[in-house]
C-alpha distance (Angstrom), angle and dihedral (degrees) to the residues before:
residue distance angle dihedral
X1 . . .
X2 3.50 . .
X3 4.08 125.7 .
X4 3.05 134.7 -161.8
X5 3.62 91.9 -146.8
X6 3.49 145.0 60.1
X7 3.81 119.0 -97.4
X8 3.69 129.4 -139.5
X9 3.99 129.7 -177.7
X10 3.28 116.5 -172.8
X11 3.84 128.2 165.2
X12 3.60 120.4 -149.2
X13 4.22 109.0 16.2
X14 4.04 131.4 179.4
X15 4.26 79.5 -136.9
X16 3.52 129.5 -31.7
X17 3.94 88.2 -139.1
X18 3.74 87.5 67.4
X19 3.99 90.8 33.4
X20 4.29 81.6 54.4
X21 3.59 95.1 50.0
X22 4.18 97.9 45.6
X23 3.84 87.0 51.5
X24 3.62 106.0 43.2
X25 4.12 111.2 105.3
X26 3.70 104.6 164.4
X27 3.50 102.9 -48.4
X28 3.88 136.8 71.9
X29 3.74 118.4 -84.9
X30 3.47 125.2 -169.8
X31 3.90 108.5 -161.7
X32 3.96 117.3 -164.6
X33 3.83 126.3 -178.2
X34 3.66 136.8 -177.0
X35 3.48 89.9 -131.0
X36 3.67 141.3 10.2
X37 4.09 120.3 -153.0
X38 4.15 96.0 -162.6
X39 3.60 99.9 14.5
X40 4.20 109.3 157.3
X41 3.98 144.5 178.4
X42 2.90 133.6 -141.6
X43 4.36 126.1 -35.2
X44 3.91 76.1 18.2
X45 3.46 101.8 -66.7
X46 3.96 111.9 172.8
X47 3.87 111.9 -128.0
X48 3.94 126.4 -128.4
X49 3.88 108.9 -139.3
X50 3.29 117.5 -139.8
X51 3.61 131.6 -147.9
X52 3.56 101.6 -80.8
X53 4.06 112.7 7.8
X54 3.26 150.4 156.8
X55 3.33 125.7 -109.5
X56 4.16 122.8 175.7
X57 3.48 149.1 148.3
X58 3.57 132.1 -163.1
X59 3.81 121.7 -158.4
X60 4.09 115.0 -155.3
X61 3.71 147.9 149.2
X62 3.78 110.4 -137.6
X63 3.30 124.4 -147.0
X64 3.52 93.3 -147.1
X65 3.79 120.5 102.9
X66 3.37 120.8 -86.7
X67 3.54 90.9 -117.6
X68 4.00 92.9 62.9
X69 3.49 97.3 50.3
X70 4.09 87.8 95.5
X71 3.81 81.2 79.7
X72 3.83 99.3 50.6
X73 4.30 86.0 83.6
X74 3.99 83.0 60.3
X75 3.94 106.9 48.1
X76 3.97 79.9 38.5
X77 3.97 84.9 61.9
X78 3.70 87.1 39.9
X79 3.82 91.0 52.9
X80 3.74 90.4 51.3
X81 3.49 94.7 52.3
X82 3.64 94.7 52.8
X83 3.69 90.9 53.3
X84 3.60 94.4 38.9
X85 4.52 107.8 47.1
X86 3.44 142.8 -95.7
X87 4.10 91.0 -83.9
X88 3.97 85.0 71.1
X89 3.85 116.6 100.8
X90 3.93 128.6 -164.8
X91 3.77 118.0 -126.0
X92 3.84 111.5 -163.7
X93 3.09 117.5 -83.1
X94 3.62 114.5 0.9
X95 4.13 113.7 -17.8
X96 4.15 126.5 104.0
X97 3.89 110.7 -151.2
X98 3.50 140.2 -160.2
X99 3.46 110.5 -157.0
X100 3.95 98.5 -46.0
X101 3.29 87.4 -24.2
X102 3.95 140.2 107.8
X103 3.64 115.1 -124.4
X104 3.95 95.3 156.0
X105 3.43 152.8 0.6
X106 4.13 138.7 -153.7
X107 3.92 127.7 -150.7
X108 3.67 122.8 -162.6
X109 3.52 115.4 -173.5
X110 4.20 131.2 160.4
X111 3.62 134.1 -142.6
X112 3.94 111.3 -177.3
X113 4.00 111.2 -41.6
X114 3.54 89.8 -29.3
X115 4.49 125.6 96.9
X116 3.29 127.1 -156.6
X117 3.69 112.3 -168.2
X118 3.89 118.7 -172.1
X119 3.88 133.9 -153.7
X120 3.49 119.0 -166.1
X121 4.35 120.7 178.7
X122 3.73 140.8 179.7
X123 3.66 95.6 -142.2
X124 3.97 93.4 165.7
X125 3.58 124.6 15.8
X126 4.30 123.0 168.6
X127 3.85 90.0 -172.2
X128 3.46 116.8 8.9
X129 3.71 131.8 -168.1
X130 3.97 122.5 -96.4
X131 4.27 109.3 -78.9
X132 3.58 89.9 16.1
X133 3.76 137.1 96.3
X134 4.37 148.5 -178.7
X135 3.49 105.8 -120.2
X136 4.00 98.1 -141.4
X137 3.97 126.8 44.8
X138 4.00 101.5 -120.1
X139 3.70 131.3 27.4
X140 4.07 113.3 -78.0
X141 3.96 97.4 -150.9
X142 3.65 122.7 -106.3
X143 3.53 93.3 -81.5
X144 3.56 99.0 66.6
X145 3.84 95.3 65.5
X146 3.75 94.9 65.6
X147 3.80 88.8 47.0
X148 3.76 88.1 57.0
X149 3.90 101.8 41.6
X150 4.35 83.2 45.2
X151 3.71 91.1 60.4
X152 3.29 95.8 40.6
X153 3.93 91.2 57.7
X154 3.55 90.6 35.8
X155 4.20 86.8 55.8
X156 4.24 88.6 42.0
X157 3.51 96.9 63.8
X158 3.42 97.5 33.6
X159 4.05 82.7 64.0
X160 3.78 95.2 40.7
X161 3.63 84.9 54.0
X162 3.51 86.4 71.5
X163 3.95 138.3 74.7
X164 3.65 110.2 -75.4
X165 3.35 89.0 -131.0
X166 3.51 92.7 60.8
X167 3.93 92.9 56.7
X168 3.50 98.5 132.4
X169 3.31 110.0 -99.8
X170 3.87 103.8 154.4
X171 3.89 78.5 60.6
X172 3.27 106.6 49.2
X173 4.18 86.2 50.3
X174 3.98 83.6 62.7
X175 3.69 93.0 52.8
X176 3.61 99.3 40.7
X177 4.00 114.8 114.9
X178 4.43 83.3 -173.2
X179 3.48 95.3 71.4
X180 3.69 114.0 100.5
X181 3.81 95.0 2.5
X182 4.03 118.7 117.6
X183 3.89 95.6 -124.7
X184 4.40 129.2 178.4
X185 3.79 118.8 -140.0
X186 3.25 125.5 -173.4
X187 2.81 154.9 -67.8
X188 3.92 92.0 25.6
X189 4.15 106.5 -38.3
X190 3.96 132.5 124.7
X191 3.17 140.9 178.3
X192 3.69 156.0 112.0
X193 4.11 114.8 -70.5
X194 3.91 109.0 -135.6
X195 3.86 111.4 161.0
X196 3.79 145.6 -1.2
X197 3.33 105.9 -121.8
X198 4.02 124.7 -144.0
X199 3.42 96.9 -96.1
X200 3.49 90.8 48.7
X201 3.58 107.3 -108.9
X202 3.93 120.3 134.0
X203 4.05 110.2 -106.4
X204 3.94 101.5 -139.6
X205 4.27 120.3 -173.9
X206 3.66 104.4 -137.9
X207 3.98 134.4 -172.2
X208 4.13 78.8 -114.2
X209 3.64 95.0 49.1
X210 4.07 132.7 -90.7
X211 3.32 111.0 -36.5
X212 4.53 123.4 176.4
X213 4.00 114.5 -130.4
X214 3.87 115.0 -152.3
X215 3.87 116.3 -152.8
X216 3.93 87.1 -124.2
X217 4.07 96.3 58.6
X218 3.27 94.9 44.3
X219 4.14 128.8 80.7
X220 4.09 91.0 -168.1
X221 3.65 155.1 -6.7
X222 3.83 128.4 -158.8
X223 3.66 143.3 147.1
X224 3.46 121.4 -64.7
């Protein structure tokens, strides 16, 4: 199948963000690796790799406006889903559920004019951590990760390739696991989560009033 972007395997990394970054030279790279040593989320989290993952990094430069690139974390999560099945849930901003449970996770982060959005998932996992989860029952082969993470870049772009204002936000509302949940955020907010809003920020009903949280002013967001 033709890409329109570069492809590299690697086996064990440091982070494929990083490994993304180093490699881009004008046009999108998608980076995978069978393991990553310091892989993180977001606010620097450190990831625990499961027993068969995926682990990528794709290297772009939208054409978007700068000041739409707050959305790229969502159609990210909406590209994962697509590759991923209908069982997978969005958690706002950056999470992939299972049920209640995390199966994945996406980090955007920018250096210049240049994204580098991430897509991290527990495809199998025999005894997985507390919260977390592997999304299918036995393990897929090593193959099957890079199939994932390439459809999942192949899905990005084709988004990104679109108006921002066309980002798919009536879709994203379907697939959102926030909506309707009483959720905390840091560093002292609650609320009640009750819409996506076209921009992309979360709509939360607070005792103060409604109020809009955007992924970049806030540290996190969990159930309540």
């Amino acid at each position: 199948m033709d890409t329109s972007y570069v492809l590299v395997p690697l086996g064990t990394v440091a982070s494929t963000q990083n490994e993304a970054r180093h490699r881009y030279s004008g046009s999108p790279v998608l980076v995978t690796a069978e393991r990553q040593e310091a892989g993180r989320g977001r606010t620097g989290r450190s990831w625990v790799h499961a027993d068969r993952a995926v682990a990528a990094s794709l290297a772009l430069r939208p054409s978007w406006p700068r000041s739409a690139w707050e959305r790229i974390p969502l159609v990210s999560g909406l590209a994962a889903a697509a590759a991923l099945g209908p069982e997978v849930r969005l958690k706002w901003p950056n999470d992939l559920l299972v049920g209640d449970d995390k199966v994945g996770g996406l980090l955007v982060e920018s250096d210049g004019d240049v994204v580098v959005a991430g897509f991290g998932v527990n495809l199998y996992w025999e005894e997985p951590v507390e919260g977390a989860t592997g999304l299918l029952p036995v393990d897929p082969g090593g193959a099957a990760a890079d199939l994932v993470a390439e459809h999942w870049a192949t899905e990005l772009l084709r988004r990104l390739g679109g108006s921002p204002g066309a980002w798919g936000r009536d879709e994203y509302r379907d697939r959102c696991a926030t909506i309707g949940r009483a959720i905390v955020w840091e560093p002292d907010g609650s609320g009640t989560a009750v819409d996506v809003a076209p921009d992309g920020a979360l709509v939360v009903d607070t005792p103060r009033g409604r109020t809009e949280l955007r992924s970049g002013e806030v540290r996190a967001v969990r159930r309540a």
